[in-house]
C-alpha positions in Angstrom: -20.2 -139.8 114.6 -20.9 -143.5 115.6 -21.8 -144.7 119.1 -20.4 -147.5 121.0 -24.4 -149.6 120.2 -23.8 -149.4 116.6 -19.9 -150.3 116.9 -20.5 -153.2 119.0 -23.5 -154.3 116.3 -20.9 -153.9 113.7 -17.6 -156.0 114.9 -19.9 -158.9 115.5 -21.4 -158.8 111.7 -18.1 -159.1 110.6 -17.5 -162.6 108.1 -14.9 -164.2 110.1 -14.6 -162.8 113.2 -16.0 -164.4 116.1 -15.7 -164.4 119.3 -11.9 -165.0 120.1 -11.0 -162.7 117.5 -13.4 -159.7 118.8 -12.2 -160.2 122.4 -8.9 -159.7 120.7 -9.6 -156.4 119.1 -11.6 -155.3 122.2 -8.3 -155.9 124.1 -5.9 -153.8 121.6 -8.3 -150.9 121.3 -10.6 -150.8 124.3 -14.1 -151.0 122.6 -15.8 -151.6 119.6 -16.0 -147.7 118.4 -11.4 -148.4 119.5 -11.9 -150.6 116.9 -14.1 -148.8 114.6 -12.2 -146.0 114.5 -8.5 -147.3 114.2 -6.3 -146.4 111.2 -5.9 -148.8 108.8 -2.4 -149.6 109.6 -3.2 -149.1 113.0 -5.6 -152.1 112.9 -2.9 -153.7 110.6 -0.7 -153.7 112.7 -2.7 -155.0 115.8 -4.1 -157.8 113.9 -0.3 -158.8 112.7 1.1 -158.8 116.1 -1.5 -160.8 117.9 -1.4 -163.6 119.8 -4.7 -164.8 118.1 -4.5 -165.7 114.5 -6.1 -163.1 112.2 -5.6 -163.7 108.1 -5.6 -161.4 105.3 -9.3 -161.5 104.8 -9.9 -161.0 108.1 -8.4 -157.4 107.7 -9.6 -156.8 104.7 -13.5 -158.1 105.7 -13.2 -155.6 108.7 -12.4 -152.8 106.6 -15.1 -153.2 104.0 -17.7 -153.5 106.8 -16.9 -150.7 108.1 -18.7 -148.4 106.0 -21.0 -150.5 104.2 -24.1 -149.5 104.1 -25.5 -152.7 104.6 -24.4 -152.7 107.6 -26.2 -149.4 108.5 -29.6 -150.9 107.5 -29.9 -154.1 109.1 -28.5 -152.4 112.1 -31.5 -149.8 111.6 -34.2 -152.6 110.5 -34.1 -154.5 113.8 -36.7 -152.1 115.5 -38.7 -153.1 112.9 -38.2 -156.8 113.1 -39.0 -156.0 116.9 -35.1 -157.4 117.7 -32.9 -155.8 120.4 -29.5 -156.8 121.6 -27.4 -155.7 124.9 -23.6 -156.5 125.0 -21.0 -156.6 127.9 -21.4 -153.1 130.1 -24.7 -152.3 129.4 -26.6 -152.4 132.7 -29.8 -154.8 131.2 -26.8 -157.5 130.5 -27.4 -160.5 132.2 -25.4 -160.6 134.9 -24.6 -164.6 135.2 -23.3 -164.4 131.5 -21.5 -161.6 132.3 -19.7 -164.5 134.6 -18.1 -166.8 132.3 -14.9 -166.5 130.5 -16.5 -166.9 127.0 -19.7 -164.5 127.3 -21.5 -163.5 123.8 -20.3 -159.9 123.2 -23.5 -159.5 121.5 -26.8 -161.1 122.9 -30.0 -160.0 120.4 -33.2 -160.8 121.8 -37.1 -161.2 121.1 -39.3 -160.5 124.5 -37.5 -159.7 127.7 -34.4 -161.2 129.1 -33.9 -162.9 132.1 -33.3 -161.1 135.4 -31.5 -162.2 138.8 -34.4 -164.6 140.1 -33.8 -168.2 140.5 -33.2 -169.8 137.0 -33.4 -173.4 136.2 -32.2 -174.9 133.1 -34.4 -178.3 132.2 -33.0 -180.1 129.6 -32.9 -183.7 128.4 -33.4 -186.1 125.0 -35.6 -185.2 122.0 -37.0 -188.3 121.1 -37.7 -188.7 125.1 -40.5 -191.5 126.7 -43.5 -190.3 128.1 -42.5 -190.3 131.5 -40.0 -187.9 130.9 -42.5 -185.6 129.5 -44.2 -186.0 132.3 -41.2 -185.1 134.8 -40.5 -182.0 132.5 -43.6 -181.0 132.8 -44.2 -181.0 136.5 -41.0 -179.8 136.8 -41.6 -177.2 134.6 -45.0 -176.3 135.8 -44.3 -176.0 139.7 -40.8 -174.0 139.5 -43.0 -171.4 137.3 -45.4 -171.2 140.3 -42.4 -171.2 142.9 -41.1 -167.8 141.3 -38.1 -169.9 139.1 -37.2 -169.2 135.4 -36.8 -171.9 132.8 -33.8 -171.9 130.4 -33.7 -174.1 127.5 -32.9 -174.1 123.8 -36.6 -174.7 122.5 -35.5 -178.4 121.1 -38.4 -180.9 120.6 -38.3 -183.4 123.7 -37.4 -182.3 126.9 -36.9 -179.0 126.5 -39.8 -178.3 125.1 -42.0 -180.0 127.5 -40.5 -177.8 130.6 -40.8 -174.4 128.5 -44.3 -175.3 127.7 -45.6 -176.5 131.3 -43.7 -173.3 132.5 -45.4 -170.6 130.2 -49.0 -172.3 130.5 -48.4 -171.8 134.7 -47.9 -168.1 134.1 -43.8 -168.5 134.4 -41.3 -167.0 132.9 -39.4 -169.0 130.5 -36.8 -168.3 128.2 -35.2 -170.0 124.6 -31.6 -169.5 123.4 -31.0 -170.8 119.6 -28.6 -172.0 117.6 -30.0 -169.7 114.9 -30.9 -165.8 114.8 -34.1 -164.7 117.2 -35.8 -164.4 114.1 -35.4 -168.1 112.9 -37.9 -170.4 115.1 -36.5 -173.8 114.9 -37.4 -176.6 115.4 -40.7 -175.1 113.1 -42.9 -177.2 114.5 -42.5 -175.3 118.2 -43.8 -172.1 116.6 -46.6 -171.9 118.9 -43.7 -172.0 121.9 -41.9 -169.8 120.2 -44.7 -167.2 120.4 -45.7 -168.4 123.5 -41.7 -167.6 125.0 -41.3 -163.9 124.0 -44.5 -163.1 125.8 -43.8 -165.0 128.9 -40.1 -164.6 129.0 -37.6 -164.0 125.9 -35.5 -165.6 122.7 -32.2 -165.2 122.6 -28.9 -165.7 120.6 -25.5 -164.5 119.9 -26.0 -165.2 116.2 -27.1 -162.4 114.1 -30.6 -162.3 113.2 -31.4 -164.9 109.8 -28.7 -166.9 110.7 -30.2 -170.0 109.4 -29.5 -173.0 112.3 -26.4 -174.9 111.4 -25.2 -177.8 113.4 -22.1 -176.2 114.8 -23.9 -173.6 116.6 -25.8 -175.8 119.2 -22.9 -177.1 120.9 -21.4 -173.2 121.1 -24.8 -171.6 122.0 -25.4 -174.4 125.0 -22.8 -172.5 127.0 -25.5 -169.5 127.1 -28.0 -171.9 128.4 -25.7 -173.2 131.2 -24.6 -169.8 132.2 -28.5 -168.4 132.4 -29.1 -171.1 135.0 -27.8 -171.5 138.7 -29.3 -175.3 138.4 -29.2 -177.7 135.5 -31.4 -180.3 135.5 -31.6 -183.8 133.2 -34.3 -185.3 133.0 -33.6 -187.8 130.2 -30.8 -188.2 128.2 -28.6 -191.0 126.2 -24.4 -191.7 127.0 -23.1 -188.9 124.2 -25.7 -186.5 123.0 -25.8 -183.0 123.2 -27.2 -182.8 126.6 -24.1 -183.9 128.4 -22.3 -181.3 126.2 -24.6 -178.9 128.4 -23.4 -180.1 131.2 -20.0 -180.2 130.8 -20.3 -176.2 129.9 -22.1 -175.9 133.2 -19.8 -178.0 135.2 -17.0 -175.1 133.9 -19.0 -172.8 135.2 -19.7 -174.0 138.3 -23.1 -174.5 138.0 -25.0 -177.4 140.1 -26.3 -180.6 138.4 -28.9 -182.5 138.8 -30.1 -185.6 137.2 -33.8 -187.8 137.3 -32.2 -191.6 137.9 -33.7 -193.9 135.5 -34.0 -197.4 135.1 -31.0 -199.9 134.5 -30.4 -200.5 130.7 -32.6 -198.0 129.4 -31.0 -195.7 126.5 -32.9 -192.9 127.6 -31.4 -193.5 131.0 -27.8 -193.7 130.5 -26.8 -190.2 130.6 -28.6 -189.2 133.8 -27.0 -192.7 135.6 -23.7 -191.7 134.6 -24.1 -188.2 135.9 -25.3 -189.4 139.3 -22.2 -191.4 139.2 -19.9 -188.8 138.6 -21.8 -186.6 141.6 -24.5 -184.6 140.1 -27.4 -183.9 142.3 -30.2 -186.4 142.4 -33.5 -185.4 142.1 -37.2 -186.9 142.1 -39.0 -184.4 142.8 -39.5 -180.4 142.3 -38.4 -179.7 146.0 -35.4 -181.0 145.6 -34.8 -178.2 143.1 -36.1 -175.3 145.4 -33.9 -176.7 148.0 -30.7 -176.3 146.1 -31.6 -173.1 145.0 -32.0 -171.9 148.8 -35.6 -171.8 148.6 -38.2 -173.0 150.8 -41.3 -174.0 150.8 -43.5 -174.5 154.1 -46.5 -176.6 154.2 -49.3 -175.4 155.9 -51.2 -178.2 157.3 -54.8 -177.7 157.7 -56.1 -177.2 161.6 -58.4 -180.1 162.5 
């Protein structure tokens, strides 16, 4: 007998299904172990009369999974590896991601995941100037000590300059990749890596060993927008992979802020255009706290 953990493990280590197809399935037959334990031509049949496109190999991919052993191990090796996963319905699934219409049915994880404090998501340019470092950082540094999680994807730049200035404060601070949990990339951010599943958590929808591919960081930035109720940009060109951020967090309603930069710098050009289409602007940390509803008093010292 199967459980529903095991199931859910198992429809998303499928070649060729992803996410549109497994909503699909979960539709027809209710759950993973619905799927799991259909009839052949039951599942034939489903597949055949769907709305969503399934092929041939689709069919016969899901039916060789099902009991290959393969699939047993892995699924019993990620204690081991020290991996974990929660899916939609499990009570430790975040509850923003639960939210959106496109939610990971499988989220695997290194660390801890993020609860329902205040999360931030600071993100921005790789090859960013040193005064966006320097933004990052403070920004990154004072919403740890104001009770806020970071979100980001652990890319060099930006991203990595708020995770970093957010673990060293003692905050909690968390990385979503475009490969498995297992995979650090960018390798160079190992030490931030480390540092992020003992201050916060790694996550990704991708199977563990997934090597990163370049299709999976515009799918995976969806995660990152949905973890946050603010997302902020702090440096960023006209197209790059920021703004493709953004527009996932503008579908889910999420505020936006951007750091104005100067006139005719590259760097610049994404956070102008954003502040001309309405985002949020925002020099300094406060103006964070305040769109998240919290607030800071001053105490001025007695004379």
């Amino acid at each position: 007998m199967v459980d529903e953990e095991f199931c859910v493990y198992w429809l998303n280590n499928i070649r060729g299904i992803g996410n549109t197809k497994i909503s699909e399935l979960m539709a027809i037959f209710g759950s993973a172990c619905g799927v799991y334990n259909a009839g052949e031509q039951e599942l034939k049949d489903a597949m055949s009369g769907s709305n969503v496109r399934f092929s041939h190999g689709d069919f016969d991919n899901l039916i060789a999974c099902r009991n290959a052993e393969w699939v047993r191990r892995e699924y019993e090796s990620l204690v081991a590896k020290q991996i974990a996963f929660t899916y939609p319905g499990r009570a430790d699934y975040p509850v923003r991601l639960g939210m959106i219409y496109d939610a990971p049915h499988i989220l695997y994880y290194k660390g801890h995941l993020p609860d329902a404090a205040p999360s931030v998501a600071i993100i921005g340019a790789r090859a960013c100037s040193a005064y966006g470092r320097q933004i990052a950082e403070m920004f990154g540094r004072e919403l740890a000590r104001a009770g806020v999680q970071i979100v980001s994807g652990l890319a060099t730049g930006i991203d990595t300059f708020g995770q970093r200035a957010s673990a060293e404060a003692g905050g909690r601070t968390f990385a979503v990749l475009g490969s498995g949990v297992d995979v650090c990339y960018p390798r160079s951010n190992i030490g931030l890596y480390a540092d992020t599943m003992i201050h916060g958590g790694i996550l990704s929808e991708y199977p563990p060993g997934t090597k990163p591919s370049a299709g999976n960081f515009p799918v995976r930035n969806r995660i990152i927008s949905a973890l946050a109720d603010v997302v902020v940009v702090v440096e960023a060109r006209r197209r790059s992979g920021t703004l493709i951020t953004v527009d996932a967090a503008l579908e889910q309603n999420k505020d936006i802020m951007a750091v104005p930069g100067r006139v005719g710098d590259v760097l610049s050009e994404g956070c102008n255009y954003l502040l001309k289409q309405g985002a949020h602007v925002v020099t300094q940390t406060r103006d964070i706290l305040e769109i998240l509803g919290i607030n800071i008093i001053n105490k001025k010292r007695k004379k």
